[in-house]
Structures are given as C-alpha cells and as structure tokens.
N, C-alpha and C positions, 0 to 999 in steps of 0.2 A: 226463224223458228220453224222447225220440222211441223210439219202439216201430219195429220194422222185421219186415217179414209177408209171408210167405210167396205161396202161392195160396190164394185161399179159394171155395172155392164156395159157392154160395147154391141149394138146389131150391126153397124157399118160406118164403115169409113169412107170420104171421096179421095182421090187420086193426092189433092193436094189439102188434105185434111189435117187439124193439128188438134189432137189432143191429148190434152196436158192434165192430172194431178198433182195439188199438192205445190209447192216452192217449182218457182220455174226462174233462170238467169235472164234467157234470152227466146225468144220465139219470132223466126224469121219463115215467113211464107218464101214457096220454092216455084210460084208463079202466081201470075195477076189476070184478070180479065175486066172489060169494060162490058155495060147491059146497056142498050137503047132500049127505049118501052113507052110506052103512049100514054096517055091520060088513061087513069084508071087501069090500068095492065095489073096492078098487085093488089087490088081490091080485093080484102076475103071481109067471109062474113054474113049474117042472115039477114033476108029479106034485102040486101044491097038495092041501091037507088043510084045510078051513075051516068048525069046527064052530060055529054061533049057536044057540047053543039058543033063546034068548029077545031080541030087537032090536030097537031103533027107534031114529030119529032126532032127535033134539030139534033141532027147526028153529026154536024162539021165541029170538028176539034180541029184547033188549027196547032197544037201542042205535037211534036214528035216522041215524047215518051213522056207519061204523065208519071208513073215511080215503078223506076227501075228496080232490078232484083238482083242487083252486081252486088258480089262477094257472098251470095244467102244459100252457102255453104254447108 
C-alpha cells in the first residue's frame, strides 16, 4: 500500500547514510564499521553517576569478517 508523506526535512546526511520514505523493497548498507568503547563510553544524561572500578575493553575478535557487504550494489 502506497505510503502518503507529509513534509520531511533533511539537515544532513553521513557518507553512508540511508534514508528512506514511505514503501521500501530492499535497503542494503554500502559499508560497515565495528566501535570498541569502555564501560560507560555512551552514558548520556543528568546528574550521571558512573562508577568503573576496574575496566577494559576486549578488542580481540578472533572472527575474519563479521558481515560482509558482497553484492550491496
């Protein structure tokens, strides 16, 4: 069923950005990235309270491609 839309504004887009209205078939990202980050790294928020006593990041992946972006065309 057709989708019917309003105004939509756009301020920006990233490199591998997807934005979509409305009925979509398929939506294939055109790259991936992996984030290491530490206890607490994405904490938002007021008055935050965030105790680490002891942290680290385990960054070994022992994985040679975790998902590929073959044929995303």
């Amino acid at each position: 069923m057709p989708a019917i839309v309003g105004v939509a504004q756009v301020i920006t887009l990233g490199n591998s950005s997807i934005f979509h209205i409305g009925d979509v078939y398929k939506i294939m990202p055109f790259s991936n990235a992996k984030t290491f980050s530490g206890a607490g790294s994405f904490n938002t928020g007021e008055q935050l309270v965030v105790n680490n006593k002891m942290s680290s990041t385990n960054t070994f992946d022992p994985d040679t491609v975790d998902q590929p972006n073959l044929l995303n065309m």
